[in-house]
MDAnalysis code that builds the backbone (N, CA, C; Angstrom):
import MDAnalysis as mda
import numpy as np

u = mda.Universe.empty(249, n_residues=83, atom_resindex=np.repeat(np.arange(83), 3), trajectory=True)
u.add_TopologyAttr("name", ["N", "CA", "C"] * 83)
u.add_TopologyAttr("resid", np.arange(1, 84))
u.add_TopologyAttr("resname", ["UNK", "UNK", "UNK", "UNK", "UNK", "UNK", "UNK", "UNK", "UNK", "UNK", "UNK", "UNK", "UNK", "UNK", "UNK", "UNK", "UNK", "UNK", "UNK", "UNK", "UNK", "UNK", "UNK", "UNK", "UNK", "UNK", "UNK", "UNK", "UNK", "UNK", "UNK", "UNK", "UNK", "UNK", "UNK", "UNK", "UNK", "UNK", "UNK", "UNK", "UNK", "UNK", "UNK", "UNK", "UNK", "UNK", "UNK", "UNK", "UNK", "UNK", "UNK", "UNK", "UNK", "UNK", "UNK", "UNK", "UNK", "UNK", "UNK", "UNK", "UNK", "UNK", "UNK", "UNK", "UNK", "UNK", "UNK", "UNK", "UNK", "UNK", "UNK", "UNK", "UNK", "UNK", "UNK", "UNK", "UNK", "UNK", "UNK", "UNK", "UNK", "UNK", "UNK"])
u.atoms.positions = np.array([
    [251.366, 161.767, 88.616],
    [250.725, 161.009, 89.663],
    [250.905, 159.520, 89.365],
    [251.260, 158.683, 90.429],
    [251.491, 157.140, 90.451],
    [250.428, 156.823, 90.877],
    [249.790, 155.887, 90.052],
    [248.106, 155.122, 90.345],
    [248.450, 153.775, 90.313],
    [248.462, 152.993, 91.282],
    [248.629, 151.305, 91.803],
    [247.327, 150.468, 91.756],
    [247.728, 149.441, 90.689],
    [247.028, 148.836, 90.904],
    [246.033, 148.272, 91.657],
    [244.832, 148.243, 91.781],
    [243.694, 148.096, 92.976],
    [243.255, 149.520, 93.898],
    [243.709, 150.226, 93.127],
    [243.158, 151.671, 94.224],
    [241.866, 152.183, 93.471],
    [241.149, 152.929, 93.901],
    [239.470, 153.419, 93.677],
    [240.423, 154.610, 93.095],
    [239.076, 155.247, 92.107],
    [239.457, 155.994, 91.357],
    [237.786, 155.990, 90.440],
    [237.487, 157.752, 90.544],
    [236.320, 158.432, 90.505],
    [236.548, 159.201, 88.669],
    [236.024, 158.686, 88.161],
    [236.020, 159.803, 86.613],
    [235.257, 161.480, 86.844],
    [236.109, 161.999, 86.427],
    [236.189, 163.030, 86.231],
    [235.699, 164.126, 85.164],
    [235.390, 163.243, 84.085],
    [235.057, 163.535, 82.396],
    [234.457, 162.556, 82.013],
    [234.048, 163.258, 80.670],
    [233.752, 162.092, 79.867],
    [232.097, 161.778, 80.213],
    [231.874, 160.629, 79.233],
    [230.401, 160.329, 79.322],
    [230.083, 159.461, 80.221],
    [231.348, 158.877, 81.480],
    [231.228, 158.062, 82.328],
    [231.384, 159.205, 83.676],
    [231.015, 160.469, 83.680],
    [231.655, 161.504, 84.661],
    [231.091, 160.678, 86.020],
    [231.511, 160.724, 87.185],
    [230.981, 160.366, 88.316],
    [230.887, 159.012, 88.584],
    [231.394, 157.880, 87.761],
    [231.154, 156.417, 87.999],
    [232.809, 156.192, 88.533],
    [233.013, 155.331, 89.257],
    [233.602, 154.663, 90.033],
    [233.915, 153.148, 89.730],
    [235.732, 153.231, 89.636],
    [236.302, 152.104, 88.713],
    [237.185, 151.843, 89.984],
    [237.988, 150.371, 89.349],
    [239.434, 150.275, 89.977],
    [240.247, 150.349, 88.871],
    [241.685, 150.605, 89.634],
    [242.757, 150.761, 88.808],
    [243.267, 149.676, 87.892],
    [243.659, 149.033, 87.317],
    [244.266, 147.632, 86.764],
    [245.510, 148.305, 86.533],
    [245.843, 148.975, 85.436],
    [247.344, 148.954, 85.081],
    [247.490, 150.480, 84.971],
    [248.994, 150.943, 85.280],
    [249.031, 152.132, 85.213],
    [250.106, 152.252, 83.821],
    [249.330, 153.156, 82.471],
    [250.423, 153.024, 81.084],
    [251.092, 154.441, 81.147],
    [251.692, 155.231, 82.174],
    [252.214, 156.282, 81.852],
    [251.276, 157.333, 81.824],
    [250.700, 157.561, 80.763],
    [250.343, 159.564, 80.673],
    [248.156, 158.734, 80.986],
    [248.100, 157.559, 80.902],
    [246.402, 156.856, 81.122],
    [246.474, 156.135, 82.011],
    [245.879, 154.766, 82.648],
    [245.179, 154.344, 83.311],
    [244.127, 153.645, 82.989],
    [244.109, 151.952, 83.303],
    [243.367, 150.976, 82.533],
    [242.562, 150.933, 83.778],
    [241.033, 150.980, 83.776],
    [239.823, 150.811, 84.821],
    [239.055, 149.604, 84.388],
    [238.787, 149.136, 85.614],
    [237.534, 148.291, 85.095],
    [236.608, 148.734, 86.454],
    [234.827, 148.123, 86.244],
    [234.073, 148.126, 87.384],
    [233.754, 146.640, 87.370],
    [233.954, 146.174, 86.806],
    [233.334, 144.392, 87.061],
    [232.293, 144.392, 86.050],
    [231.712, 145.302, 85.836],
    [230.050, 145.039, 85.267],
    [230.230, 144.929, 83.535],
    [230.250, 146.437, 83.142],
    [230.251, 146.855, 81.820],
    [231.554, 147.080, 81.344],
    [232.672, 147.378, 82.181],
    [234.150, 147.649, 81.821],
    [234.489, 146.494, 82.822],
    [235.032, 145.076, 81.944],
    [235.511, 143.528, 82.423],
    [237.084, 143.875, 82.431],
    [237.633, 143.022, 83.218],
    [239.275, 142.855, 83.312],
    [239.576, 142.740, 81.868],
    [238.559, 141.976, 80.934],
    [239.317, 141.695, 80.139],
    [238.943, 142.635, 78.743],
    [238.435, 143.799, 79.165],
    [237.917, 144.454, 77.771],
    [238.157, 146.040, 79.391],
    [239.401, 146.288, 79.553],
    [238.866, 147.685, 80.944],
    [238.816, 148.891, 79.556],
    [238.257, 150.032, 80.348],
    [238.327, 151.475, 79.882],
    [240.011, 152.048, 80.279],
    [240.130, 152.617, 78.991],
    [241.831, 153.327, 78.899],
    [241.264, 154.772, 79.304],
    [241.785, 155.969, 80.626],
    [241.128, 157.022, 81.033],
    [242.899, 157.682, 81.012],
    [242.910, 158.935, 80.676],
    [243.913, 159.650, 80.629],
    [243.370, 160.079, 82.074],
    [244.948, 160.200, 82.949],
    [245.231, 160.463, 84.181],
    [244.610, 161.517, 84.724],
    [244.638, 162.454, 83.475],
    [244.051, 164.019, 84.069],
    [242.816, 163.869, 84.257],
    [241.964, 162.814, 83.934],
    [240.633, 162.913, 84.070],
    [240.148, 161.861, 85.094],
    [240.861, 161.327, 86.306],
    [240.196, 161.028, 87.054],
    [240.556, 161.273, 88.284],
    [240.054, 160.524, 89.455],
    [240.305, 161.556, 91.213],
    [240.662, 159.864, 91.135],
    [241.739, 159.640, 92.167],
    [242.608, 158.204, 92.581],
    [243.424, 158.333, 93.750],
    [242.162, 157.888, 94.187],
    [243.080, 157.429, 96.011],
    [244.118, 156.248, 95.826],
    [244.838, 157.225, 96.538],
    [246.123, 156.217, 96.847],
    [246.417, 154.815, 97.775],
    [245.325, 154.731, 98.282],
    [245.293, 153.402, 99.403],
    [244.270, 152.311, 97.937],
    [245.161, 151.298, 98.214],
    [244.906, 149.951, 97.173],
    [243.415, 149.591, 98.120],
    [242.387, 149.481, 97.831],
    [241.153, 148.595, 98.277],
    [241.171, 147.230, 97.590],
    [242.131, 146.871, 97.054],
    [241.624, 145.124, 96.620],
    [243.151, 145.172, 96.163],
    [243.841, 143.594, 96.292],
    [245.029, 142.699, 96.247],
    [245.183, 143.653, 94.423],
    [246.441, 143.645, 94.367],
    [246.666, 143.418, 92.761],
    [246.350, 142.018, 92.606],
    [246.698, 141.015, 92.901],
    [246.517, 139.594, 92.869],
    [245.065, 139.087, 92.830],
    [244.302, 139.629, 92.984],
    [243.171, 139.458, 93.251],
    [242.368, 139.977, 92.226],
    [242.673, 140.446, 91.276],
    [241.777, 141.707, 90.304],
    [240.956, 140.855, 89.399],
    [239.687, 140.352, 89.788],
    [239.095, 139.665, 88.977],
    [237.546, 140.547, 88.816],
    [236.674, 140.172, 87.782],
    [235.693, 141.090, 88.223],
    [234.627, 140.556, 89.123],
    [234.755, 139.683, 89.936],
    [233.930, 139.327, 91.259],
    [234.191, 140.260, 92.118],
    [235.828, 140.183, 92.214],
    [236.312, 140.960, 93.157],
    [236.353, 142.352, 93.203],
    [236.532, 142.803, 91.778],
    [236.105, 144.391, 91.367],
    [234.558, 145.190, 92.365],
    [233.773, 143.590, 91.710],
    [232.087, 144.485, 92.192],
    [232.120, 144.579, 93.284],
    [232.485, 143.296, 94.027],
    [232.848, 143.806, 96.129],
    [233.458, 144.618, 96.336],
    [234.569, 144.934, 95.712],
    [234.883, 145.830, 96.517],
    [234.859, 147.313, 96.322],
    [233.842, 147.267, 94.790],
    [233.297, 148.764, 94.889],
    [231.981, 149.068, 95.975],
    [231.379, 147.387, 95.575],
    [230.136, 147.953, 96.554],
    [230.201, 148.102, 98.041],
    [231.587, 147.655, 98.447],
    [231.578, 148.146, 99.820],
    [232.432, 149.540, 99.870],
    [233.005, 149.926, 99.065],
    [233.884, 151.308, 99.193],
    [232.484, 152.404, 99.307],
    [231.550, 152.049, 98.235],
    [230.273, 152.958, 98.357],
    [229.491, 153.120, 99.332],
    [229.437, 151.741, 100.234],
    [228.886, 151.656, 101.560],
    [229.618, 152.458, 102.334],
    [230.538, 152.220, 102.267],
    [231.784, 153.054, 103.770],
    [231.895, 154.508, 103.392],
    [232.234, 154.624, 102.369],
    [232.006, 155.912, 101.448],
    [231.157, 156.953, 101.655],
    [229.978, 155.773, 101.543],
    [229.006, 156.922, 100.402],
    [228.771, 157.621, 99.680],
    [229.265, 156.848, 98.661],
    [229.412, 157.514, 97.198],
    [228.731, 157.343, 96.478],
])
């Protein structure tokens, strides 16, 4: 599976099961997340691929990946969502 930068993406495992990240970088067989809050652009969570759900439509710029922009645009994916 190809995971692009800025797309939503739901954990699957783990002691974070059910929290809701964006994508930052895709390393092959993982997947670098951040949420803005506790996992920063500059410290993200490394999640092996198999363990999370990743929509394929980008919700925020790659260009844009800051964690201001992280928290908007989770908290509106959750609004539209409802997640």
């Amino acid at each position: 599976m190809r995971c692009e930068a800025g797309c939503l993406a739901r954990s699957l495992a783990g002691h974070d099961k059910d929290e809701y990240y964006i994508i930052l970088s895709d390393l092959g067989r993982f997947v670098t997340v951040a949420d803005g809050k506790v996992r920063t652009v500059a410290a993200p969570k490394r999640k092996n691929k198999k363990h999370i759900q990743a929509d394929r439509t980008p919700v925020i710029g790659a260009a844009a990946l800051t964690d201001e922009n992280i928290r908007r645009a989770l908290a509106s994916c959750k609004s539209h969502y409802c997640i």
